[in-house]
C-alpha positions in Angstrom: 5.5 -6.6 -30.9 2.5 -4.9 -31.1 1.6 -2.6 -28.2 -2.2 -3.5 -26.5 -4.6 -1.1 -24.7 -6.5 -3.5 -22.4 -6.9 -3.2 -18.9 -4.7 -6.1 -16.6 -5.2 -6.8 -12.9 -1.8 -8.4 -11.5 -3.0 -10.9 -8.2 0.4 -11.7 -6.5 1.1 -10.6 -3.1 4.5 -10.3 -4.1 4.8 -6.5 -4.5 8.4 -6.7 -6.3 6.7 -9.0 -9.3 3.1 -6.5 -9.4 5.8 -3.7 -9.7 7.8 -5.5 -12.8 4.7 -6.9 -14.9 3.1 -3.3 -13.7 5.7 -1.2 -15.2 6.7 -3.2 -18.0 2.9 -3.6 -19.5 2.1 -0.1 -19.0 4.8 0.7 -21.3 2.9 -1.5 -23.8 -0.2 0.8 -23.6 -1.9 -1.6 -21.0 -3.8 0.1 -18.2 -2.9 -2.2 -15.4 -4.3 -2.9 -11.3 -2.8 -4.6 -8.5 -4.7 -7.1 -5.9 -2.8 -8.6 -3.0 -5.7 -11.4 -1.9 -8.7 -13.1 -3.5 -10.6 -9.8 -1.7 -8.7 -7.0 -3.4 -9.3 -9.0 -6.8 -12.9 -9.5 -6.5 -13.5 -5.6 -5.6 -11.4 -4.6 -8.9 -13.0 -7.0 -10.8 -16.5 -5.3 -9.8 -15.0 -1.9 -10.3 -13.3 -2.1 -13.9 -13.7 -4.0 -17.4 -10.7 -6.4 -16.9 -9.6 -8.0 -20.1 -6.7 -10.3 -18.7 -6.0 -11.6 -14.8 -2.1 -12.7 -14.2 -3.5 -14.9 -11.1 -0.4 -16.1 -8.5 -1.2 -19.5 -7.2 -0.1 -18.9 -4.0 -2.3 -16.1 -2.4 -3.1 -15.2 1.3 -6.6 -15.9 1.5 -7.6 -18.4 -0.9 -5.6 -20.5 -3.7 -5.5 -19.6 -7.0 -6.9 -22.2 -8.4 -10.2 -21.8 -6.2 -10.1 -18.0 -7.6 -9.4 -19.2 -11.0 -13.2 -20.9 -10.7 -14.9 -17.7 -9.2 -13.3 -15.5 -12.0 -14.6 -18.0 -14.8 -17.8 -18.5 -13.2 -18.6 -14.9 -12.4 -16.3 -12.4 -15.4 -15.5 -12.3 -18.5 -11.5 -12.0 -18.4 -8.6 -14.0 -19.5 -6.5 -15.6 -16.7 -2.7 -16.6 -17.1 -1.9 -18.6 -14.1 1.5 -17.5 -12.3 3.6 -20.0 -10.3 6.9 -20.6 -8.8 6.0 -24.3 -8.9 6.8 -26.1 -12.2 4.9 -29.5 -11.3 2.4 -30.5 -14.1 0.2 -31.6 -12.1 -0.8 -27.9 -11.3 -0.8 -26.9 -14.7 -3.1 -29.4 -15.6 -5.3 -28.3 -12.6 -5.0 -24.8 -13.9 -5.6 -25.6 -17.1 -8.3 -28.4 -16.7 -9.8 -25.7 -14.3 -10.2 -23.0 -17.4 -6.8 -20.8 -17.2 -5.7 -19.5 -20.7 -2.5 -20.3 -20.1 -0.1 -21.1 -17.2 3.6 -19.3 -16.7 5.7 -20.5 -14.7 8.6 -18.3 -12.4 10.5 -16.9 -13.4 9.7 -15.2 -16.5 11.0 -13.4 -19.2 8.7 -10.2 -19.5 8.4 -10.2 -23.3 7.5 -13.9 -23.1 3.9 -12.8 -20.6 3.5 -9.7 -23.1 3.9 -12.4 -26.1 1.2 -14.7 -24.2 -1.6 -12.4 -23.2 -1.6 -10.9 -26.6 -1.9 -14.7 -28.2 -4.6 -15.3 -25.2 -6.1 -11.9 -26.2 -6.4 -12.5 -29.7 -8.1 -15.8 -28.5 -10.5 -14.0 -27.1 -11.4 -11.3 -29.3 -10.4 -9.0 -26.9 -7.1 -7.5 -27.8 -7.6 -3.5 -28.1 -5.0 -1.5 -30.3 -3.3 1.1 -28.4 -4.9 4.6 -29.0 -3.3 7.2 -30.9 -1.4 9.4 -28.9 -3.3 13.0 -27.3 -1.5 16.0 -29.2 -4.4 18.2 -28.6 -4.7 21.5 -26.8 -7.1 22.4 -23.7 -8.1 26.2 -23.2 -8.9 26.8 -19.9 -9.4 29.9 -17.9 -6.7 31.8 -19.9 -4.5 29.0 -20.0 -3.4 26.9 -23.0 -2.0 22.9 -22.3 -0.4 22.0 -25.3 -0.3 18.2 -24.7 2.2 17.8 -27.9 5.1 19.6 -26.7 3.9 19.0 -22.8 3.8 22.7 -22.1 1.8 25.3 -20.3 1.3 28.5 -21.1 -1.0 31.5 -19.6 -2.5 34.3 -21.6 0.3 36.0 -21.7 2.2 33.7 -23.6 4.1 32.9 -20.4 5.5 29.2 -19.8 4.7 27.7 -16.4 7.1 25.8 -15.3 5.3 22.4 -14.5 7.1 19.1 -13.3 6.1 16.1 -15.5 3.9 14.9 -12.7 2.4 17.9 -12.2 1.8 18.2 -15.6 0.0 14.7 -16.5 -1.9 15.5 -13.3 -3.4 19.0 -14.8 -4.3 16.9 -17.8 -6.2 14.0 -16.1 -8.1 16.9 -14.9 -8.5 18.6 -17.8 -9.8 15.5 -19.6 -12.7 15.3 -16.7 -13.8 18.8 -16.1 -16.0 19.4 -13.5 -16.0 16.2 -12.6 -15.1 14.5 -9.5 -12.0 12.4 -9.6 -10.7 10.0 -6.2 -7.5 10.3 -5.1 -7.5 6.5 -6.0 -8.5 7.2 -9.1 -5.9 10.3 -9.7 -3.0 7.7 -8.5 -4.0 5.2 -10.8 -4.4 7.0 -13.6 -0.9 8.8 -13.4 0.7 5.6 -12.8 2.9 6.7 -9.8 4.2 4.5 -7.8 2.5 1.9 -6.1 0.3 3.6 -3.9 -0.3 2.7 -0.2 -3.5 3.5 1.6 -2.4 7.2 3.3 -0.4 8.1 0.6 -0.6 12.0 -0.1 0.7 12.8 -3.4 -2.0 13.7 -4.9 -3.0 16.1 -2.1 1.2 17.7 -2.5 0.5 17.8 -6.5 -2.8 19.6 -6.2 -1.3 21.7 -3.9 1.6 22.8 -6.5 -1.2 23.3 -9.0 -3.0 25.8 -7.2 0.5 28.1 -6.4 1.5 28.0 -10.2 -2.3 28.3 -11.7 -4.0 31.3 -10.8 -7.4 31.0 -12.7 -9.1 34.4 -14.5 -12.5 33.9 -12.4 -12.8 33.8 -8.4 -13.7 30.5 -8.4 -10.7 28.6 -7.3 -10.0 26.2 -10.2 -9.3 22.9 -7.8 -11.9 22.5 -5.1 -11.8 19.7 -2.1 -14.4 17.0 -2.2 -14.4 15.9 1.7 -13.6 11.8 1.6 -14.2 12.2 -2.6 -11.4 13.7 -3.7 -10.9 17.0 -6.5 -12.7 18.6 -9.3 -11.8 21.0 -11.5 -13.8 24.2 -11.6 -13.5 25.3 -14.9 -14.9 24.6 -18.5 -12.4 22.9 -21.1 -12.1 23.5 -24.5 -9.8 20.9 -26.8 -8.3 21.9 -29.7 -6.2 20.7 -32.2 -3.2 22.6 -33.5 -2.6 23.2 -37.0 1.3 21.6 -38.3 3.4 24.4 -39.0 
């Protein structure tokens, strides 16, 4: 089955389902949020270029059926409407009320994948997965090899980087002298599901700055007070010849 590069929001306050479709749709190149409530959807709706919207009937604040309208009223996304109710009579609501298509739970994962690319394809918004990074960044005296996942300094010497800390140095390296949100940081190395004082980012940045010691003075992480982290340091990507 082809792989897709489109960006999902998941709105079910079930956090054991968010976590399964999650997990499983990353692994098929999809970059994927989570809402809880009719609120948290709306504010990830403002803040990202959602293609497809699995929407949970059943929601805290508001049905999903009344969401269903605000989403086709006020974005452009796709919407599969997720149920543990198999009546017809609310899949005809759903689908006289604009869904793409209606699921019902439970689900067999390759069956949602198999959907939102047919709804997708519908739209004219399925993406193709991007080729995969095999670059290398150069950065003060330090070489990322992104194709064999190592890191080495200038004196040819491996640093010993945990996965995590490693695609966190390269979210970094990809946005230099930028600033990136812990938010952001959390989302874009698909940890777990993140709660609102999680720290992990804050530990990871930490474990950067012990094994990284930059050629300048400039320390190469600096602390954005309520922002988040940026990266003091030009980037240069290369690509490495095949030997």
């Amino acid at each position: 089955m082809p792989e897709i590069a489109n960006q999902i929001l998941i709105v079910d306050d079930e956090t054991a389902i968010q976590s399964l479709i999650k997990r499983y749709f990353q692994k098929n190149g999809a970059t994927v949020y989570c809402a809880g409530s009719g609120e948290e959807m709306h504010q990830l709706l403002k803040l990202h270029a959602i293609d497809m919207v699995f929407l949970d009937v059943n929601l805290p604040d508001k049905d999903g059926f009344t969401l269903l309208d605000e989403v086709k009223q006020e974005y452009d996304a796709g919407v599969i409407m997720l149920t543990s109710q198999s009546e017809l009579s609310d899949r005809l609501t759903g689908l006289n009320g604009g869904a793409d298509d209606f699921v019902p739970k439970p689900f067999e994962m390759s069956e949602l994948l198999a959907r939102s690319n047919a709804v997708l394809r519908r739209l004219d918004r399925q993406k193709t997965a991007p080729e995969p990074d095999t670059g290398c960044y150069l950065f003060q005296g330090y070489c990322l090899d992104n194709k064999v996942r190592e890191l080495h300094s200038s004196e040819l010497q491996l640093v010993d980087l945990t996965p995590a800390e490693f695609d966190l140095l390269l979210i970094f390296l990809k946005h230099p002298e930028t600033v990136l949100s812990r938010d952001y940081l959390l989302q874009q190395t698909r940890g777990r599901d993140a709660g609102p004082f999680d720290r992990t980012i804050d530990v990871r940045v930490g474990q950067l700055r012990k094994k990284i010691i930059p050629e300048s003075e400039t320390p190469l992480f600096r602390t954005i007070r309520g922002g988040g982290y940026i990266l003091q340091s030009t980037v240069t990507r290369t690509e490495m010849e095949n030997t």
